[in-house]
MMTF fields as JSON, N, C-alpha, C and O atoms, coordinates in Angstrom:
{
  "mmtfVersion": "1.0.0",
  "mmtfProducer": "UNKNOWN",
  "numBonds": 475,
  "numAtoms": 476,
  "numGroups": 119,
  "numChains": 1,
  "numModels": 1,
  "chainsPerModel": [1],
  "groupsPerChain": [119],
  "chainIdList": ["A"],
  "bondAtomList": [4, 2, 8, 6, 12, 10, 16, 14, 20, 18, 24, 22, 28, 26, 32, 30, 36, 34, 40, 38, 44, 42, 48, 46, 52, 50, 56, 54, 60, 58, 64, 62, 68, 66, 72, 70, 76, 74, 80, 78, 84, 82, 88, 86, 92, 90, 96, 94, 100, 98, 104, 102, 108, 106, 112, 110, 116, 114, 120, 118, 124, 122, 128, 126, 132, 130, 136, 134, 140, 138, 144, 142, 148, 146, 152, 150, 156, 154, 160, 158, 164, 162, 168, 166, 172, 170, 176, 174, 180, 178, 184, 182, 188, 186, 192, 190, 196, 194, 200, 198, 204, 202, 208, 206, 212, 210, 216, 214, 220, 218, 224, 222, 228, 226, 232, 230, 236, 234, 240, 238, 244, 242, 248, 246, 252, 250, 256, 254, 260, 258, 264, 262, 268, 266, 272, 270, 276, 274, 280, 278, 284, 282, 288, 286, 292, 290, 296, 294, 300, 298, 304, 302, 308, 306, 312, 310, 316, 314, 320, 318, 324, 322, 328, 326, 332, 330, 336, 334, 340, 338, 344, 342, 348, 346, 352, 350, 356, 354, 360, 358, 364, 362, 368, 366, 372, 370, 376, 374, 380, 378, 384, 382, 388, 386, 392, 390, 396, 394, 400, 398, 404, 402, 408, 406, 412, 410, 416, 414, 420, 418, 424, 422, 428, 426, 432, 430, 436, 434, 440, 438, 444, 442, 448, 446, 452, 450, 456, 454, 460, 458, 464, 462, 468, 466, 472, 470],
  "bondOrderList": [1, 1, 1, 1, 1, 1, 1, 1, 1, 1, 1, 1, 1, 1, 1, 1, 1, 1, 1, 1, 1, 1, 1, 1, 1, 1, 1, 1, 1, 1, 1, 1, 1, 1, 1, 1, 1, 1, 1, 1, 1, 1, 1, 1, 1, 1, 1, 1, 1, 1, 1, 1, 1, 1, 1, 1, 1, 1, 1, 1, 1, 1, 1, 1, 1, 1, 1, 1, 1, 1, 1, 1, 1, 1, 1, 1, 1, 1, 1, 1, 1, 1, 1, 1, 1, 1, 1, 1, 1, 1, 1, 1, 1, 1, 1, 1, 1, 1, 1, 1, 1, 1, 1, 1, 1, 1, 1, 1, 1, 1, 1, 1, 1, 1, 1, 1, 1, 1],
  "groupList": [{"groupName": "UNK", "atomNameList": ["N", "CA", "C", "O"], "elementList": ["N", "C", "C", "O"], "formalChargeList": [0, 0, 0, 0], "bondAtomList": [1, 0, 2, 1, 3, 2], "bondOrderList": [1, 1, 2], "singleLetterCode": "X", "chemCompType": "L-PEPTIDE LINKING"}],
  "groupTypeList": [0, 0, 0, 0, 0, 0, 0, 0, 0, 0, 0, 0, 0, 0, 0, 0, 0, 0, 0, 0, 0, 0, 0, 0, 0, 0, 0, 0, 0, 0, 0, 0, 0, 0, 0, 0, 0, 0, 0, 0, 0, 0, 0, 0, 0, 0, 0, 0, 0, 0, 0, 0, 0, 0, 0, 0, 0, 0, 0, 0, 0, 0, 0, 0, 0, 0, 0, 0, 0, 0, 0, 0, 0, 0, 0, 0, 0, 0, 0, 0, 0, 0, 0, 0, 0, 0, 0, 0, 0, 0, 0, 0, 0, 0, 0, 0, 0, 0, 0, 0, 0, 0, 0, 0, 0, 0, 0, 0, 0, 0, 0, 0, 0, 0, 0, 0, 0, 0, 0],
  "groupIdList": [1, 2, 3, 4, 5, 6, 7, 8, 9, 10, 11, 12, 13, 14, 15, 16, 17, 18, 19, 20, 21, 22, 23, 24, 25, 26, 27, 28, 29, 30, 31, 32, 33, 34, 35, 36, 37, 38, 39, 40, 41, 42, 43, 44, 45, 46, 47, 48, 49, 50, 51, 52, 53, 54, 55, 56, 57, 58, 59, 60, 61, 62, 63, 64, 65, 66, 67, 68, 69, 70, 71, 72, 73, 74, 75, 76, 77, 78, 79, 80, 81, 82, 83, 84, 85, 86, 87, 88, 89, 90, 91, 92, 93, 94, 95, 96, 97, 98, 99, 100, 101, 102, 103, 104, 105, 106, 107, 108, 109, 110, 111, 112, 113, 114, 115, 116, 117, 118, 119],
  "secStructList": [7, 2, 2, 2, 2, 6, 5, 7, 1, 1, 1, 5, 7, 6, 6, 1, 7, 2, 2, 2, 2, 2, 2, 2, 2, 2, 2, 1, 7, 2, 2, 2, 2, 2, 2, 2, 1, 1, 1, 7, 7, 7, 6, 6, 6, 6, 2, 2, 2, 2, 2, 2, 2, 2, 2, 1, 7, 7, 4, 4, 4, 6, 6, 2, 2, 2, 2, 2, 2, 2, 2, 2, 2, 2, 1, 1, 1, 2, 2, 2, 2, 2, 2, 6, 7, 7, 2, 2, 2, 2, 2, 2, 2, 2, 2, 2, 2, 2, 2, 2, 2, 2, 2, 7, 7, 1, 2, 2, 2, 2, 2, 2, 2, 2, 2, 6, 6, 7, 7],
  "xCoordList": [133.613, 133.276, 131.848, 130.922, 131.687, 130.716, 129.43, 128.62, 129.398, 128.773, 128.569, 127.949, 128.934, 128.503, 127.725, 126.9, 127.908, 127.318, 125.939, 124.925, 126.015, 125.022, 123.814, 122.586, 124.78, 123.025, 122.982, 123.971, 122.23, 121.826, 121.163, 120.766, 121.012, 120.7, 119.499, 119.776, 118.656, 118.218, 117.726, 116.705, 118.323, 118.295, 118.819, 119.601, 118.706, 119.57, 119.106, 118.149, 119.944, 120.683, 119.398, 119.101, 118.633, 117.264, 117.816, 117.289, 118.742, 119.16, 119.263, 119.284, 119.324, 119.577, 118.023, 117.363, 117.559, 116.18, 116.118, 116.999, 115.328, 115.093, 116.427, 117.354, 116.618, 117.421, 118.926, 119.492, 119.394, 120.716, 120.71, 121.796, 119.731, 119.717, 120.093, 120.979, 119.028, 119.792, 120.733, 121.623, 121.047, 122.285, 123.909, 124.826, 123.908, 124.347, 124.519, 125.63, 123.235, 123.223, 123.765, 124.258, 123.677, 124.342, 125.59, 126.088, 126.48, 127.574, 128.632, 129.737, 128.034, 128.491, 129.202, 128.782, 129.896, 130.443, 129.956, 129.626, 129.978, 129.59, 130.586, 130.037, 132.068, 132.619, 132.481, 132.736, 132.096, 131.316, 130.495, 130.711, 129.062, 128.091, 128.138, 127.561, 129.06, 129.095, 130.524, 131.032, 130.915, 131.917, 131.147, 131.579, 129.819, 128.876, 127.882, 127.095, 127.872, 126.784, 127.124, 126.385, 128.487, 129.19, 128.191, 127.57, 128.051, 127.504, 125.893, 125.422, 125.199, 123.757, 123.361, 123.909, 122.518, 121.688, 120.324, 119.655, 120.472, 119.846, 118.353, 117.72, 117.842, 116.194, 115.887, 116.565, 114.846, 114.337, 114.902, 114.17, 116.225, 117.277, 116.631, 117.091, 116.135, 116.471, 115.053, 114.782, 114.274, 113.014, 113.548, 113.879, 113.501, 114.374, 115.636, 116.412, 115.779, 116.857, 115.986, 116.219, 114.49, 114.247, 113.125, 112.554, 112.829, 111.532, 112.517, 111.988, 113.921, 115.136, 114.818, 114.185, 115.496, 115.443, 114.571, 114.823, 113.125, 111.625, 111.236, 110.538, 111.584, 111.099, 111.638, 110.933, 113.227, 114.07, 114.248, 114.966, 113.561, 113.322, 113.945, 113.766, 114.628, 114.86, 115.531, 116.128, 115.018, 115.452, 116.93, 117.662, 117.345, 119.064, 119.924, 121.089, 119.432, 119.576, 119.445, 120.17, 118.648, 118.771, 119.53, 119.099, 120.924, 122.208, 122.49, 122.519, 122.644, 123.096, 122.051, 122.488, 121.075, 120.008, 119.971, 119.734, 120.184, 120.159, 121.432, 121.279, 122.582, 123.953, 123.651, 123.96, 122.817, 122.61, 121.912, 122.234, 120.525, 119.983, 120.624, 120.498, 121.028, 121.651, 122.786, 122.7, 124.042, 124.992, 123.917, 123.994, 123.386, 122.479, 122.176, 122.136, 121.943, 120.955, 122.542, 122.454, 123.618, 124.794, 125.79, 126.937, 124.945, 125.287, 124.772, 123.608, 125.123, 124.816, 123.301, 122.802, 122.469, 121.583, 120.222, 119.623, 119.986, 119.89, 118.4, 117.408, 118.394, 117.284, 116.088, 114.903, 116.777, 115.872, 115.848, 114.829, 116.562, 115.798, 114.681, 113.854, 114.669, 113.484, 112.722, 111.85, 112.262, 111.44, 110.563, 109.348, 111.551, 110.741, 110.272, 109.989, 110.148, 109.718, 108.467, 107.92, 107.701, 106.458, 105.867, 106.445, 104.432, 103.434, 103.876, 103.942, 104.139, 104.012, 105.621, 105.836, 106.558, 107.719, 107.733, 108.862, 107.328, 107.115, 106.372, 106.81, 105.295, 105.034, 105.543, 105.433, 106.029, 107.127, 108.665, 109.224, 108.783, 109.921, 109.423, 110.031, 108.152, 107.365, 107.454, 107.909, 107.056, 106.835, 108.137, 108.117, 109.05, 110.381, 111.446, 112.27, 111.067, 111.665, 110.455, 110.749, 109.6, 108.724, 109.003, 108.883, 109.577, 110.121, 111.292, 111.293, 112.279, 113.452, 113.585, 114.473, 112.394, 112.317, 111.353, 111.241, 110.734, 110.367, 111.826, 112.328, 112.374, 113.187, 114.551, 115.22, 114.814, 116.133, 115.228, 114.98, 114.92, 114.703, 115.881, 115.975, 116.663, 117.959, 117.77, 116.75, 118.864, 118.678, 118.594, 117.546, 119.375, 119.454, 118.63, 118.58, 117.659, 116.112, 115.68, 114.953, 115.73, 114.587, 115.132, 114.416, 116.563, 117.034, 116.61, 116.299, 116.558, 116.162, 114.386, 113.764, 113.746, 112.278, 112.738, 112.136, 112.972, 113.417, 114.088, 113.498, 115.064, 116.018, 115.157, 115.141, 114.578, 113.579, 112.153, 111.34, 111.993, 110.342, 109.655, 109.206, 109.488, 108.505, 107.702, 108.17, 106.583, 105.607, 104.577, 103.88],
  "yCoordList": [137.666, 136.349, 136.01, 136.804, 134.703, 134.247, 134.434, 135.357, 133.771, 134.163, 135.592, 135.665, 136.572, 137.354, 138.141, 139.025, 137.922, 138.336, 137.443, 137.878, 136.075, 135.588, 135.84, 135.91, 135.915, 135.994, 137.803, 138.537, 138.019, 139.067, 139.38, 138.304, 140.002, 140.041, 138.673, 137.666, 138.701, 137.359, 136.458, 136.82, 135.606, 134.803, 135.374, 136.253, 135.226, 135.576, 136.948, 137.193, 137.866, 139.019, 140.044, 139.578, 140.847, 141.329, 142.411, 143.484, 142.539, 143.322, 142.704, 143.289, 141.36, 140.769, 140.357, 139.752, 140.942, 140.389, 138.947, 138.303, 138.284, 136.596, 136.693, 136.021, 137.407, 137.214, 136.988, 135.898, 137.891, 137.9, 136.45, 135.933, 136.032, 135.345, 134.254, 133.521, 134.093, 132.55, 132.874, 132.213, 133.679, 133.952, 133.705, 132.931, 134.1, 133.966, 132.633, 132.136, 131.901, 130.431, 129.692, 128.572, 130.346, 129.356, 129.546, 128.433, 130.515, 131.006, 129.809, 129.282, 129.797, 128.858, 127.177, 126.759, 126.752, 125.513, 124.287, 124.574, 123.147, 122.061, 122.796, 122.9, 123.22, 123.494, 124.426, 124.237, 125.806, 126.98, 126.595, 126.672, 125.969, 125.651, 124.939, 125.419, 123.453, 123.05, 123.716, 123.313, 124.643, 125.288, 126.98, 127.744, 126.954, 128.327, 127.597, 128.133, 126.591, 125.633, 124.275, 123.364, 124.403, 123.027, 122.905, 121.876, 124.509, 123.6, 123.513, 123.103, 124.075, 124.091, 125.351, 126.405, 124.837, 125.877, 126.508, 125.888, 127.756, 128.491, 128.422, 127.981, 128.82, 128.989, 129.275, 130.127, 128.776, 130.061, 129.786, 129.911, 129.421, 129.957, 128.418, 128.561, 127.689, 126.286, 126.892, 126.873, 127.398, 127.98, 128.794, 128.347, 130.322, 130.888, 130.063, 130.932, 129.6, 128.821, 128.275, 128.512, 127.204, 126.555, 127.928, 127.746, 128.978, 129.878, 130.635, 131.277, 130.57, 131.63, 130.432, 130.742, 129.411, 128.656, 128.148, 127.692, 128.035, 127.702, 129.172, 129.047, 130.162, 131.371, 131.579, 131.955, 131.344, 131.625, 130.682, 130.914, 129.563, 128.601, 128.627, 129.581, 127.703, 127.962, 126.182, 125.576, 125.727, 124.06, 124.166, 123.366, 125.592, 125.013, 125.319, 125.623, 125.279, 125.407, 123.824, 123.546, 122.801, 121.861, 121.044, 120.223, 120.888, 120.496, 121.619, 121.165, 122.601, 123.143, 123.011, 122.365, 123.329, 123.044, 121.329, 120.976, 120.42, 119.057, 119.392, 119.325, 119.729, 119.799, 120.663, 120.299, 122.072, 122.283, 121.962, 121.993, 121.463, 120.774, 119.26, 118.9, 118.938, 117.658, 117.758, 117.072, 119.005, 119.227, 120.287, 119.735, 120.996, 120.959, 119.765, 119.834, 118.488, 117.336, 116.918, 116.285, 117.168, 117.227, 118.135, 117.922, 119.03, 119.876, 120.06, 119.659, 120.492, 120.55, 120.648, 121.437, 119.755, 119.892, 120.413, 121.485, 119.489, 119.513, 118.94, 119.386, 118.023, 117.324, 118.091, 117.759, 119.371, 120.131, 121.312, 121.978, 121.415, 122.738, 122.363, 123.17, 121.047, 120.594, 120.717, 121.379, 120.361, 120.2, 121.71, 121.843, 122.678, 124.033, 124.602, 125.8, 124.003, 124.707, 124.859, 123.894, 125.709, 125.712, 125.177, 124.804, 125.243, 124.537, 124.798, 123.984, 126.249, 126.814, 126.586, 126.558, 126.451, 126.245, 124.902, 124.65, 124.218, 122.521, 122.233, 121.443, 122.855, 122.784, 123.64, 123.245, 124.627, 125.151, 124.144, 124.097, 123.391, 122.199, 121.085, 120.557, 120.769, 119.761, 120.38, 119.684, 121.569, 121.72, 122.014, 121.994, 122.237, 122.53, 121.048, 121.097, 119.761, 118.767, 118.008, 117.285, 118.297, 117.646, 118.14, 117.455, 119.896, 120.343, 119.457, 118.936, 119.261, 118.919, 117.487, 117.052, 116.709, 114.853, 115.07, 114.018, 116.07, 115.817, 116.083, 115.17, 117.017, 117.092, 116.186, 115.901, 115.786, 114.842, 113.496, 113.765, 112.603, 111.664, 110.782, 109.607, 111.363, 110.301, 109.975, 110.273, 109.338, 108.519, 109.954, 110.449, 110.404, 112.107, 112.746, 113.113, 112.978, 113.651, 112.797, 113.25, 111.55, 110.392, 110.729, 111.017, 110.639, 110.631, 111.944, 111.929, 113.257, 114.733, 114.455, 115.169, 113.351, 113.458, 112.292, 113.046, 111.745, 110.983, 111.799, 112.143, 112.113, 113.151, 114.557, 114.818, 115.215, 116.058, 115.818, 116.69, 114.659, 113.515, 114.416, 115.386, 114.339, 115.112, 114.05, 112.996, 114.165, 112.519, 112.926, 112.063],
  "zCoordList": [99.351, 99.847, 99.42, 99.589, 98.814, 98.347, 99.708, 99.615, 100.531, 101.87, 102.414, 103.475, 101.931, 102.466, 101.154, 101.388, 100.398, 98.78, 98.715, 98.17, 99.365, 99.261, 100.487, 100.53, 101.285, 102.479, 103.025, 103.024, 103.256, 104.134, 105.625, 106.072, 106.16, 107.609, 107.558, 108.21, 107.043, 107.284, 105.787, 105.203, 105.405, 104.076, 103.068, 103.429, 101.55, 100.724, 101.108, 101.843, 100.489, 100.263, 100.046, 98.947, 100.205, 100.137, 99.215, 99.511, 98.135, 97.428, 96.035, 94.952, 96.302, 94.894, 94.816, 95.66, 93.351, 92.872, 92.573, 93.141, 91.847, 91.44, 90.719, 91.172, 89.713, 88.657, 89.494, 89.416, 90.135, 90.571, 91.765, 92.028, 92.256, 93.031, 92.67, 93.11, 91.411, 90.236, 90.005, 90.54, 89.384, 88.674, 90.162, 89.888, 90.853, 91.74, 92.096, 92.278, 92.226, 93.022, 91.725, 91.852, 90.387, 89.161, 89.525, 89.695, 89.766, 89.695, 91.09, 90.964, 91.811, 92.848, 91.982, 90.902, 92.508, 92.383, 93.539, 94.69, 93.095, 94.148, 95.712, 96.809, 95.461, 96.555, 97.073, 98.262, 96.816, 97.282, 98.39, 99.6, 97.448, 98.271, 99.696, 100.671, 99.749, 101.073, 101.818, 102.864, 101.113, 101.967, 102.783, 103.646, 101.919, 102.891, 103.547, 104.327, 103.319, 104.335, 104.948, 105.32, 104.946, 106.07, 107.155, 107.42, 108.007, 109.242, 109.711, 110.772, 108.471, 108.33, 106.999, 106.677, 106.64, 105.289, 106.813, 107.64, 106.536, 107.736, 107.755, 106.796, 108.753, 108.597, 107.633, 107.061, 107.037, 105.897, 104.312, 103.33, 104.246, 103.341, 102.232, 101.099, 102.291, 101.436, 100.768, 99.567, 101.772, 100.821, 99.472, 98.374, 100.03, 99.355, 98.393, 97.997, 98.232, 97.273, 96.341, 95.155, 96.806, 95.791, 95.393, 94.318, 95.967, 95.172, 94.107, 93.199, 94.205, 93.918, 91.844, 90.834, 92.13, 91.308, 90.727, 89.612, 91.314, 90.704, 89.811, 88.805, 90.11, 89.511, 88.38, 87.443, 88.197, 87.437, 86.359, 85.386, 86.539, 85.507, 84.23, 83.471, 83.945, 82.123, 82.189, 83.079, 80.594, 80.308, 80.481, 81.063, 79.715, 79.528, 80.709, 80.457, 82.318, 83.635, 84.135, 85.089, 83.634, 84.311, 84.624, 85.433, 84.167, 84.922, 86.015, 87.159, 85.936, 87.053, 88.125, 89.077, 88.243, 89.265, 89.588, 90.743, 88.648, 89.484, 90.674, 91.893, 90.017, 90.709, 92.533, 93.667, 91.918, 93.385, 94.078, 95.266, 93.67, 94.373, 95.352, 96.523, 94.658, 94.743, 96.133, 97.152, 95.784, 97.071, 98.156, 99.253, 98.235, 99.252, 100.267, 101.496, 99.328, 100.449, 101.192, 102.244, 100.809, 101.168, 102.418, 102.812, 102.739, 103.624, 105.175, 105.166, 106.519, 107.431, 107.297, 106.495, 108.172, 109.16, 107.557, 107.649, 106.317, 105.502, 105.732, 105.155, 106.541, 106.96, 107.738, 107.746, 108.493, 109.28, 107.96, 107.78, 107.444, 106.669, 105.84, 105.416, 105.601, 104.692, 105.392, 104.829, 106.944, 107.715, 107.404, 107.264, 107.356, 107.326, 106.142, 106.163, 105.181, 103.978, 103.99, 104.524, 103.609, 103.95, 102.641, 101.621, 102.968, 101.919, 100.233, 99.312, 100.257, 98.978, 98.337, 97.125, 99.252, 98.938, 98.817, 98.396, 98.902, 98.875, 97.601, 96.765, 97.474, 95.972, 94.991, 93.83, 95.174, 94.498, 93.637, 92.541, 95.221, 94.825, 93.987, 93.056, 94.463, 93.452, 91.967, 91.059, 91.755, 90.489, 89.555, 88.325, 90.211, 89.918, 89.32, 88.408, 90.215, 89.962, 88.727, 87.776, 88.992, 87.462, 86.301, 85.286, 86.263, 85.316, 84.92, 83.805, 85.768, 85.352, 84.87, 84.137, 85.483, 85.186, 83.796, 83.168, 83.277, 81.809, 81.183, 80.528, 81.313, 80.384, 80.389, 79.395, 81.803, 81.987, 82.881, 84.056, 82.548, 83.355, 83.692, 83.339, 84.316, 84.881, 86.446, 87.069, 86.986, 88.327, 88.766, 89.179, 88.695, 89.603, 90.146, 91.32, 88.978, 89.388, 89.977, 90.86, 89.987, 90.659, 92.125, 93.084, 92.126, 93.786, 94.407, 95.598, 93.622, 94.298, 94.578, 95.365, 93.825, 94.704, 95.757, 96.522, 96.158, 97.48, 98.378, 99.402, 98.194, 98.968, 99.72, 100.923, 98.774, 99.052, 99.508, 99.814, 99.509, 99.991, 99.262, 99.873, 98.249, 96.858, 96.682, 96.252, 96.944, 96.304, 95.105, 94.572]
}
């Protein structure tokens, strides 16, 4: 089960390094994702997701990262996990979506800095 491969006693999986973590969060489908986070993305976990995907960086990733980013703002209680990201994970997300709007400037990225209140 995708959910239990993905999280661990508390946030992703403390076994999977950066690499498996992307690799992992690539591996997911739009229906995966809001089917392990229907009823909230957990404390902690949206950090971890965007430090998982800010680290792991690569251009020929930026469709898949708009895609998860994107069904994330789509899932339970999506609004409070943003609330908790901390400073460094917030500019982490900043620097992550400027990556992706040089290389794709479509509506998409424009809506993930709104969606995410990235200013």
């Amino acid at each position: 089960d995708y959910l239990l491969e993905f999280l661990g006693s508390s946030g992703i999986n403390a076994e999977y390094g950066g690499p498996q973590k992307f690799d992992l969060l690539l591996s997911l489908s739009e229906t995966d994702i809001r089917r392990i986070f229907h009823a909230e993305i957990g404390l902690g976990l949206l950090g971890e997701i965007v430090d998982a995907l800010h680290s792991n960086w690569a251009e020929e990733h930026v469709t898949s990262v708009l895609n998860i980013l994107t069904t994330l703002t789509k899932c339970g209680r999506f609004d409070l996990s943003l609330r908790f990201l901390s400073g460094e994970e917030k500019t982490k997300l900043k620097s992550l979506l400027d990556k992706m709007y040089a290389l794709s400037e479509t509506d998409g990225v424009s809506e993930l800095f709104k969606m995410y209140e990235v200013v």
